[in-house]
N, C-alpha and C positions, 0 to 999 in steps of 0.2 A: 248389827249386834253380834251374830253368830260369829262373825271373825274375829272378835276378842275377846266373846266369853259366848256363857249358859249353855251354849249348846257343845261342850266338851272346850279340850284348849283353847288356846290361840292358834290361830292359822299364821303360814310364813308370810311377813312381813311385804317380801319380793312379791309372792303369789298375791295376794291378794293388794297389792297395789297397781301390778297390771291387768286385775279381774276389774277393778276399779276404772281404770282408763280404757281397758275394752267396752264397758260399758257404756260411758261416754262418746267414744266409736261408733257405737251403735244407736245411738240418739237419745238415751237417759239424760236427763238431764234434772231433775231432783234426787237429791240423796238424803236421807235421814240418821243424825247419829244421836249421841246422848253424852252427857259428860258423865255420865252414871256406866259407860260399856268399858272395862279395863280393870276402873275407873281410868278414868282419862286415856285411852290408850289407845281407843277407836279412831277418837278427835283426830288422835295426832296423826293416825296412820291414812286417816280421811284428808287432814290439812296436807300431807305429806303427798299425796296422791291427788289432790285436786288442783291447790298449786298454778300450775301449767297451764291449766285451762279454768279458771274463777269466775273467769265474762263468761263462760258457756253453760254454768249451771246455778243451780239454785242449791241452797244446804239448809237443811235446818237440825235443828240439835233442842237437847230438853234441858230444862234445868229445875230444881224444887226438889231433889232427893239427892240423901245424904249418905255416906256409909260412914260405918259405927267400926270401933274397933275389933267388934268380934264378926265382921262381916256382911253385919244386918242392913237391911236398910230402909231407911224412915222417910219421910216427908218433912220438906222444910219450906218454908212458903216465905219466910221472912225478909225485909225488902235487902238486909244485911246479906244473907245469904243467895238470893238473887243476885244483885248485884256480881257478889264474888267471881260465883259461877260463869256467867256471862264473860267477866272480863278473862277467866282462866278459860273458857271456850272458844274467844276471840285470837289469843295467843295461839292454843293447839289447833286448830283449824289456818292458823296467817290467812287470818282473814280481818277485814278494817269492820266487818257488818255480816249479821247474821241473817238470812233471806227470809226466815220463819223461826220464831223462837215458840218453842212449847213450853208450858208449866207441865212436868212430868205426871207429877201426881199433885192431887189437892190436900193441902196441912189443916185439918180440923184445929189446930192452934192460931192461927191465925183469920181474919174471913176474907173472903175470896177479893175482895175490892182493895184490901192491903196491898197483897201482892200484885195484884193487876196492876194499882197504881204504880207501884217500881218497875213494872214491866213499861209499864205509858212512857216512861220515862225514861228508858232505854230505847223506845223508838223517836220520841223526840229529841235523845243523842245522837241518832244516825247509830247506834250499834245495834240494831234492828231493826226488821223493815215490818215484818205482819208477827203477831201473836196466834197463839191456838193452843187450846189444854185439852191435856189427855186425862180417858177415864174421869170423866165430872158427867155429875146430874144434870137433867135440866132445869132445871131450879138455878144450879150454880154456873150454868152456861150464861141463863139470862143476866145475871146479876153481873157476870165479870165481862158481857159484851157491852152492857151497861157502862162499865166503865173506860174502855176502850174496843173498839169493832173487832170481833175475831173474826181473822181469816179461817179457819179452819180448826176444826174437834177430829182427834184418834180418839178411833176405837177398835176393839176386836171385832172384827165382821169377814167373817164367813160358813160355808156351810153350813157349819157344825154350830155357828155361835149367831145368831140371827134374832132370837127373842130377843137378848139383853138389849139391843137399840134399836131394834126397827119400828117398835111401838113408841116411844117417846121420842130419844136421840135423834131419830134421823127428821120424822118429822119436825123438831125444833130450828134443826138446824137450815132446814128447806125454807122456815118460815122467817129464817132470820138473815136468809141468805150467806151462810158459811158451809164451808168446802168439809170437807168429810174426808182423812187418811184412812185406811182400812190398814191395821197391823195385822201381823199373823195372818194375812188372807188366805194361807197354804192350809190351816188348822195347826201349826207349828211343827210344818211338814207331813203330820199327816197323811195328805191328800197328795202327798208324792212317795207314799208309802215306808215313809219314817218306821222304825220298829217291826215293820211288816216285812218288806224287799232286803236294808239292812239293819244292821242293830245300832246299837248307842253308842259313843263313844264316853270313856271315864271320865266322870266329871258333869255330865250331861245331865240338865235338872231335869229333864224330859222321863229321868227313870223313874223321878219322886210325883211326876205329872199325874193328876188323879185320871186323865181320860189316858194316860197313855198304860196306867198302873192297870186299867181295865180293859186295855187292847183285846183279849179274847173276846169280850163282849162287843165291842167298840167294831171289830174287823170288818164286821157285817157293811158299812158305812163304805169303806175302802172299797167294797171288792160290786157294791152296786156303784158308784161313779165310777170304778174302772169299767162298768161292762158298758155304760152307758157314751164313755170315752172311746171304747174300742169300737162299739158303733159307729162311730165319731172320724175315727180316724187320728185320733189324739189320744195324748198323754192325758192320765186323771188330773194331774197338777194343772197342766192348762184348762183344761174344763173347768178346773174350780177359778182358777182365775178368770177366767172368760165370762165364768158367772159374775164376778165379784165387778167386772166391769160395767155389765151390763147394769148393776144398780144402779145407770147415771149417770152424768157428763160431772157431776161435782164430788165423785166419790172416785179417789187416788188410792188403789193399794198398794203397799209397800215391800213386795216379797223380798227376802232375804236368801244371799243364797250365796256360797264361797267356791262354789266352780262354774268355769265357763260355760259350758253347756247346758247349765241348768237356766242360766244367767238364758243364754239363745233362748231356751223353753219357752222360758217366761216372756220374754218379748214377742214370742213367733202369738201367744196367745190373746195380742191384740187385733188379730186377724181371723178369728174365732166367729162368726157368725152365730147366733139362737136363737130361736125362735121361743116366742113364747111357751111352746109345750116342751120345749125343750129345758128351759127357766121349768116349768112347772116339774117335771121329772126328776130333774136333778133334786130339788126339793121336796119331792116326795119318798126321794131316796135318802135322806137325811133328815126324819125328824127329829128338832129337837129335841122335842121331848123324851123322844128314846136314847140319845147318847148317857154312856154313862159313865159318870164322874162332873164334876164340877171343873168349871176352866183355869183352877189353882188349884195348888193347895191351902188349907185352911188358915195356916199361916201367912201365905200370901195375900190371903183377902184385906188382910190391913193397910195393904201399900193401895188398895179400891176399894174405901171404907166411900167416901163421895157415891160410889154409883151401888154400894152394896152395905146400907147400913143395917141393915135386918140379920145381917152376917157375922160383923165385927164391932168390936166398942171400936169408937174414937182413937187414933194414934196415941194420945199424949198418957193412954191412959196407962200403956204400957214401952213405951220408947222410953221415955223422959226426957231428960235433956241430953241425949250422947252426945258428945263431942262431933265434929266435923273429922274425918281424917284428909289430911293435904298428901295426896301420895306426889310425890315429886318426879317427872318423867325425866 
């Protein structure tokens, strides 16, 4: 995502298509995108970059969110709009089949077995092989594995973000046997000392970030896993990954990251050993409860109305019906 948007510009084209097949080099071999990153511009730069080597990995990509002309963006769960998606996700990626497709977000306009069923129906085309929806309840996990088995649920899990699924989410998911993405497993850099080491670049939603808007307060977090890192021998960022690993043979995180090196980081951090006091420390040095700021902004809680209804009305209440925009690449 970071290379073609939220977290400031675009990155070069070139660069990040050989950060791409370094990776690959290096034994990566799932990658996640969205038709929602550009919009469409990740896809292509992933289809563009992957290419080459198709038999060697796996891809998956989100679809179920819309953008609107004035930039916003809504949830669209509808089998119409599915569909679309998918077939324009299949083009910029050239690819014949998508390896994991996600419903991005959940459409309080539509109920979850609708769109599940158009999603069924894309794996029984062969234009997808396993489903899996981000940010859903368990309520609306069960209901749409009901209607076809998910392979796997994103969520945000890490340090910093650990109540939101550990009490329900994770357990549901263990019960129903489905695989667990972990996004953001960095804290959205964070924990690689984002805003601390350097600054933001323009454009960078991270400035409008309610945890990052509180960084003074928030530092405290940073600089106890760095010290517990530097005991360590390691980078904070690998230690939080390391953690993130350790939740489990079925929990996959996702870190994002637009230079090599970081790219190394983060791989060398599967060789990370911890002990359980080790687990226990690191989490004692991040209690939730004391971070401060919310994991959005107030705004954004509508695009995770599904896992946060206490927060936000219903999408439709205030989207309406916006248009689709077709950006043409």
């Amino acid at each position: 995502m970071g290379m073609s948007m939220f977290y400031g510009p675009p990155k070069p084209e070139d660069e990040m298509v050989a950060l791409i097949r370094r990776a690959v080099d290096l034994g990566v071999s799932f990658f996640d995108t969205s038709d929602l990153y550009g919009p469409h511009t990740n896809e292509l730069l992933l289809g563009k970059a992957l290419a080459p080597v198709r038999e060697k990995v796996e891809i998956a990509t989100s679809c179920g969110v819309k953008v609107c002309p004035e930039k916003d963006y809504v949830a669209d769960g509808s089998p119409a709009h599915v569909r679309k998606a998918v077939e324009g996700s299949l083009e910029r990626l050239q690819t014949s089949y998508i390896d994991l497709l996600f419903l991005q977000r959940v459409d309080s306009k539509f109920p979850i077995e609708v769109t599940m069923g158009e999603m069924k129906k894309l794996v029984e085309e062969g234009k997808a092989k396993y489903l899996g929806l981000c940010e859903a309840c368990p309520g609306t996990i069960r209901r749409a594995h009901a209607v076809h088995p998910l392979t796997a649920v994103m969520v945000e899990w890490s340090l910093w973000e650990r109540n939101g699924v550990e009490p329900d989410v994770v357990p549901l998911c263990r019960e129903l046997g489905i695989g667990i993405v972990s996004y953001s497993p960095l804290g959205k850099g964070f924990f690689v000392g984002k805003g601390i080491l350097d600054q933001f670049e323009e454009g960078d939603f991270r400035l409008t970030d309610p945890r990052f808007v509180n960084l003074d307060a928030n530092r405290v977090f940073y600089d106890r896993v760095k010290a517990l890192a530097d005991a360590k021998g390691v980078k904070p960022g690998q230690l939080e990954l390391a953690w993130v690993h350790h939740r489990g043979e079925d929990v996959f995180p996702i870190p994002g990251t637009t230079k090599v090196e970081h790219l190394e980081e983060n791989i060398q951090s599967l060789a990370i050993a911890l002990s359980q006091e080790e687990l226990q420390a690191l989490e004692a040095a991040v209690p939730n409860e004391e971070v401060v700021g919310d994991r959005y902004h107030c705004k954004h809680y509508a695009m995770t109305w599904d896992r946060h209804p206490e927060l936000t009305p219903p999408l439709h209440t205030y989207t309406e019906d916006c248009p689709h925009v077709d950006h043409e690449e």
